[in-house]
Backbone as JSON, one array per atom type, in Angstrom:
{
  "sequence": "XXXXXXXXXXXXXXXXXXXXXXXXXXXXXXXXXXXXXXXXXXXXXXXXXXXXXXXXXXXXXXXXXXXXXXXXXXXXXXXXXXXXXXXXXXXXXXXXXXXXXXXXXXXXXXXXXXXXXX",
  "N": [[92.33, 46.83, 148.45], [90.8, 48.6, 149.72], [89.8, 50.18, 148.07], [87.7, 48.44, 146.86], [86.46, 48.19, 149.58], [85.31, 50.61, 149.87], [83.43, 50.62, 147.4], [81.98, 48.29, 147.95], [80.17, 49.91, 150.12], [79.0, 51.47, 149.09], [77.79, 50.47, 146.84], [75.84, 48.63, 148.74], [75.36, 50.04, 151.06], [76.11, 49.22, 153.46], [78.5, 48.99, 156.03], [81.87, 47.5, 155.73], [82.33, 44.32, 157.55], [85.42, 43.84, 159.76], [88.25, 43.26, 160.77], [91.14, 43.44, 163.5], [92.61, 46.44, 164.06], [96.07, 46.7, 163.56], [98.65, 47.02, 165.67], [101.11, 49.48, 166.29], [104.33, 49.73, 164.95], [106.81, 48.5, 167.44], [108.82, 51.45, 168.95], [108.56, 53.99, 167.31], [108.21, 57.69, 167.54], [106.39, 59.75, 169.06], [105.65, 61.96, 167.28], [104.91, 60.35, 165.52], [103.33, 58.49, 166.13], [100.96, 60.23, 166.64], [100.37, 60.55, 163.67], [99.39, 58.09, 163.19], [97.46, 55.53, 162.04], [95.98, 53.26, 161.65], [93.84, 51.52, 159.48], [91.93, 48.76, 159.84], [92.15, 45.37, 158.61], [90.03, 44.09, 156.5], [87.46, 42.04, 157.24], [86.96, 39.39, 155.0], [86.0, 36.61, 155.1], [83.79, 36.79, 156.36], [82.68, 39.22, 155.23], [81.83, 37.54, 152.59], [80.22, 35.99, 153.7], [77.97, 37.56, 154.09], [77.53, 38.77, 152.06], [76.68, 36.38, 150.46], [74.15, 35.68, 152.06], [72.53, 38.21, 151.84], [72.53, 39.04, 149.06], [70.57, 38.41, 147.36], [68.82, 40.58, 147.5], [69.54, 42.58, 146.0], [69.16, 42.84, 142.4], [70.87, 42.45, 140.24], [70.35, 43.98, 137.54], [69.78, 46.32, 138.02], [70.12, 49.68, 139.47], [72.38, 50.35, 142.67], [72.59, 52.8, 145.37], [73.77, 52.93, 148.49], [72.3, 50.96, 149.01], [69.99, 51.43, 148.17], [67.68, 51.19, 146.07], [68.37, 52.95, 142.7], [67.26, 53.17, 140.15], [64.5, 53.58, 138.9], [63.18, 56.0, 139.78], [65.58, 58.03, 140.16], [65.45, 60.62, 141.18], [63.47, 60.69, 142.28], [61.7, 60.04, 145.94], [63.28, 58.35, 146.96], [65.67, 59.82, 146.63], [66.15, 61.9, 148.67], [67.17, 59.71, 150.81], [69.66, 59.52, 150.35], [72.68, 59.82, 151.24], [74.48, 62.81, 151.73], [76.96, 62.84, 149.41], [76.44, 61.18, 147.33], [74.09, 62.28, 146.48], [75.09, 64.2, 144.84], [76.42, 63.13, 142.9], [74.16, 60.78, 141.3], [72.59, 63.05, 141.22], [74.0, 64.64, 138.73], [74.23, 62.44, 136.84], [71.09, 62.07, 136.44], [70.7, 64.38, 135.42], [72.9, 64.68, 133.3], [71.48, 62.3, 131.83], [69.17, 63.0, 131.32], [66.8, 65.0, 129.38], [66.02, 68.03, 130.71], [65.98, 67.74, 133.64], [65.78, 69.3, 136.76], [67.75, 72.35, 138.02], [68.95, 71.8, 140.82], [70.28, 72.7, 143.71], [72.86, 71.5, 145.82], [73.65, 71.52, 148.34], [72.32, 73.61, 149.74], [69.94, 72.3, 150.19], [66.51, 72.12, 150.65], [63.13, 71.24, 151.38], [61.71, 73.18, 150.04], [62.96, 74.36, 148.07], [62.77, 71.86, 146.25], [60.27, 71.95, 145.92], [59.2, 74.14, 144.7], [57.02, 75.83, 144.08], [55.49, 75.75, 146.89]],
  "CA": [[91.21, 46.31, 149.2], [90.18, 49.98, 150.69], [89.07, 51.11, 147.07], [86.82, 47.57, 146.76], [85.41, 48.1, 150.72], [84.43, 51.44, 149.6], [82.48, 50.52, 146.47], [80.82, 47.88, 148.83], [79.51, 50.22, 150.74], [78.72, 52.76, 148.06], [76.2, 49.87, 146.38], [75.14, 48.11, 149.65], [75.2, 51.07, 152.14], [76.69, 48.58, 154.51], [80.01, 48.83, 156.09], [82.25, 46.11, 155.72], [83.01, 43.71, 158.57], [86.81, 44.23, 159.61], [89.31, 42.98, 162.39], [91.72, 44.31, 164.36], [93.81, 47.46, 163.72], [97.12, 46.24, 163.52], [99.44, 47.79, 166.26], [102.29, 50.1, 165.91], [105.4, 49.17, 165.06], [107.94, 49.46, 168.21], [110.16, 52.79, 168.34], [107.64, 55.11, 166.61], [108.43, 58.58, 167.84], [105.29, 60.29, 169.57], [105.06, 62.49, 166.16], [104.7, 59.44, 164.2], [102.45, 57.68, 166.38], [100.49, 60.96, 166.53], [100.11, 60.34, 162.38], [99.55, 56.47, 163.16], [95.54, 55.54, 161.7], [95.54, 52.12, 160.87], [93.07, 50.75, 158.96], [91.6, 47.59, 159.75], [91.88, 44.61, 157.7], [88.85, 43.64, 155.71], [86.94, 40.36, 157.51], [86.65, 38.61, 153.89], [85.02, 35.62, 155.12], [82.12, 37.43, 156.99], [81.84, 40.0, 154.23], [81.34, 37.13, 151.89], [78.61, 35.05, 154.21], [77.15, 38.44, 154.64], [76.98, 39.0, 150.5], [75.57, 35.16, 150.1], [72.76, 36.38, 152.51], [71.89, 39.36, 151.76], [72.72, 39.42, 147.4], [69.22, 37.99, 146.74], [68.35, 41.91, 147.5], [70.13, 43.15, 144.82], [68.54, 42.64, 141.32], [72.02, 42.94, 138.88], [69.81, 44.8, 136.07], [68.76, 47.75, 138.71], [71.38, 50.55, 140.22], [72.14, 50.92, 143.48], [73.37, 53.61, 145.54], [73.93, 53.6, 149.57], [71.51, 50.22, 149.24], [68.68, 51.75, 147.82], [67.62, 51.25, 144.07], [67.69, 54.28, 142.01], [67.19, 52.87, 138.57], [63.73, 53.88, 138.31], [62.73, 57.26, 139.91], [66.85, 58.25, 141.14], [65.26, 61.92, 141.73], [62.2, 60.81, 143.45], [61.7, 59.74, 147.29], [64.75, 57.66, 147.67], [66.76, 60.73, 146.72], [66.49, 62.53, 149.99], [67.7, 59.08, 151.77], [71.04, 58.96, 150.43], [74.25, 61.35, 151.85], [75.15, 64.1, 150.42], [78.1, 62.83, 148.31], [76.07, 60.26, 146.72], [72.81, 63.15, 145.58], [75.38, 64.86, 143.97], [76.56, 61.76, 141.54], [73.16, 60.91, 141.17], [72.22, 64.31, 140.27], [74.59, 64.56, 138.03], [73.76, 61.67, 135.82], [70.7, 62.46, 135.92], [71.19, 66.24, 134.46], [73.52, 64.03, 131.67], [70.79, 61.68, 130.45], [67.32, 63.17, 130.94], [66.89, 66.82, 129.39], [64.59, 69.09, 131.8], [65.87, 67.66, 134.49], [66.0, 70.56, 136.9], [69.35, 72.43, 138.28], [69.28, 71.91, 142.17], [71.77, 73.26, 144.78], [72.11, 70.49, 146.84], [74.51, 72.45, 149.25], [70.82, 74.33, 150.19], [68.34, 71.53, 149.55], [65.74, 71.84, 151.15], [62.37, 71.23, 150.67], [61.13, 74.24, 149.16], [64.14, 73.89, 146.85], [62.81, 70.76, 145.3], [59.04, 71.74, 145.81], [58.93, 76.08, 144.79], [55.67, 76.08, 144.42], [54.83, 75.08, 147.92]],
  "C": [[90.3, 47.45, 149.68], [89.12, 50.35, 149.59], [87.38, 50.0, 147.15], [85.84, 47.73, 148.04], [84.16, 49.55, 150.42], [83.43, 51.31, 148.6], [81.67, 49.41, 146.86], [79.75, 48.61, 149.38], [79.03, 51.31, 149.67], [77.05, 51.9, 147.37], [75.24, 49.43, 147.51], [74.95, 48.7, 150.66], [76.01, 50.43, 153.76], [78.5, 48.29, 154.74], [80.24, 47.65, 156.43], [82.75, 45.35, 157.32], [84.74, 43.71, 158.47], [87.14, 43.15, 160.93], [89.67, 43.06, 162.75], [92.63, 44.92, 163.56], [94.97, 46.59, 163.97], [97.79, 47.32, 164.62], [100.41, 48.68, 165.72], [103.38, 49.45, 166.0], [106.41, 49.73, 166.21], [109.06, 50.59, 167.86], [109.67, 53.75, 167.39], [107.91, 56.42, 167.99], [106.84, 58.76, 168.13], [104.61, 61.2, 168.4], [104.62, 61.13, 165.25], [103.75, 58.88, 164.57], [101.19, 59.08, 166.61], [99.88, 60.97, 165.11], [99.27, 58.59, 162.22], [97.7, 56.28, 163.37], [95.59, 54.59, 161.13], [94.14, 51.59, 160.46], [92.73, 49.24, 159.25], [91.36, 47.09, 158.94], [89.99, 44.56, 157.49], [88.45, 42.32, 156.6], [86.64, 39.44, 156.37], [85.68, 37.76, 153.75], [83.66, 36.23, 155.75], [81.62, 38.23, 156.23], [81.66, 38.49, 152.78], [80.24, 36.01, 152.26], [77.64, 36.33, 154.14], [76.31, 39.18, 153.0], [75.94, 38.02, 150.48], [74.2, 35.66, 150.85], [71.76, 37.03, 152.12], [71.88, 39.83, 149.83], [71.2, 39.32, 146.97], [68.16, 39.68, 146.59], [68.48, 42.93, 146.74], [70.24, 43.17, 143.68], [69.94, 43.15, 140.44], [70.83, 43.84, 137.59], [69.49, 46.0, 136.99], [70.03, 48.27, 139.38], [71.29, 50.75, 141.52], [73.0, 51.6, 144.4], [72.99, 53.75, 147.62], [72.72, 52.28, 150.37], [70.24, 50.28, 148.81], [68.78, 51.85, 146.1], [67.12, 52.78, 144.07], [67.64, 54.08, 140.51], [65.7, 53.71, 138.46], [62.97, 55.27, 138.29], [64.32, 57.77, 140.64], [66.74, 59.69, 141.87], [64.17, 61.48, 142.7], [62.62, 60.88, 145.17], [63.19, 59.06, 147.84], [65.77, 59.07, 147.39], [67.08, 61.07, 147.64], [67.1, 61.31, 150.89], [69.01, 59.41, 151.74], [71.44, 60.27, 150.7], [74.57, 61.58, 150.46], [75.72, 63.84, 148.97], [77.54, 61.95, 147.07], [74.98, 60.97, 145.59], [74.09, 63.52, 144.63], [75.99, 63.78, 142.65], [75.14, 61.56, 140.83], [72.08, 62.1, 140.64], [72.48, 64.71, 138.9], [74.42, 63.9, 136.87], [72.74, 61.98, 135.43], [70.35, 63.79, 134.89], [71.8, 66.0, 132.7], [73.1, 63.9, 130.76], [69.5, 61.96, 130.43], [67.44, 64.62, 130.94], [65.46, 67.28, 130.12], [65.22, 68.57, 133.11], [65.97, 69.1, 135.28], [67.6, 70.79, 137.96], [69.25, 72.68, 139.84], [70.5, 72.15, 142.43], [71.8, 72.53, 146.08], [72.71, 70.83, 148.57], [73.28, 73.3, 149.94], [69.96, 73.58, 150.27], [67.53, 71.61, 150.59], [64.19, 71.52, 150.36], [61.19, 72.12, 149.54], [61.84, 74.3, 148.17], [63.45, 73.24, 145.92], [60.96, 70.86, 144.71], [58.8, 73.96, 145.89], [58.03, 76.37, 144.95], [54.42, 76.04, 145.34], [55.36, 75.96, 149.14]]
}
């Protein structure tokens, strides 16, 4: 379920509705409950009123990454929205399937980076 909440939020930028951490089990040593990071269940039914809603936003033929389409310019303006981890996928592909793209360092990006001549 963890891998599926994450690739929710990876296309729809939106974290999933959840419900309560589950407690500890009695008789957990202070090291163990020191390790102890439950995860909250998934809310299922609210993340699927919250799809029906909100899907009509989401064109199946167009990519999207963090909620934002990048099918058509994925370097342009929407680039700088999305986090970090996401430019560098997105970079990446593009570098794959369009030759020239150019070889950013996204670990530095700034805007002189993306704009040298400025």
């Amino acid at each position: 379920m963890e891998r599926a909440a994450s690739a929710f939020w990876r296309i729809t930028g939106q974290e999933l509705p959840r419900g309560t951490a589950p407690e500890p089990r009695p008789g957990l040593s202070e090291d163990e409950l020191d390790l102890w990071d439950p995860q909250p269940p998934v809310d299922v039914p609210r993340t699927h009123d919250w799809w029906k809603s909100n899907a009509a936003r989401f064109n199946p033929a167009k990519r999207y990454q963090a909620g934002l389409d990048v099918s058509d310019a994925p370097l342009g303006p929407v680039f700088d929205q999305l986090p970090l981890a996401i430019r560098y996928d997105v970079h990446l592909r593009e570098r794959a399937l369009t030759p020239g793209t150019p070889d950013w360092e996204l670990e530095t990006w700034t805007w002189k980076q993306k704009n040298p001549n400025t």
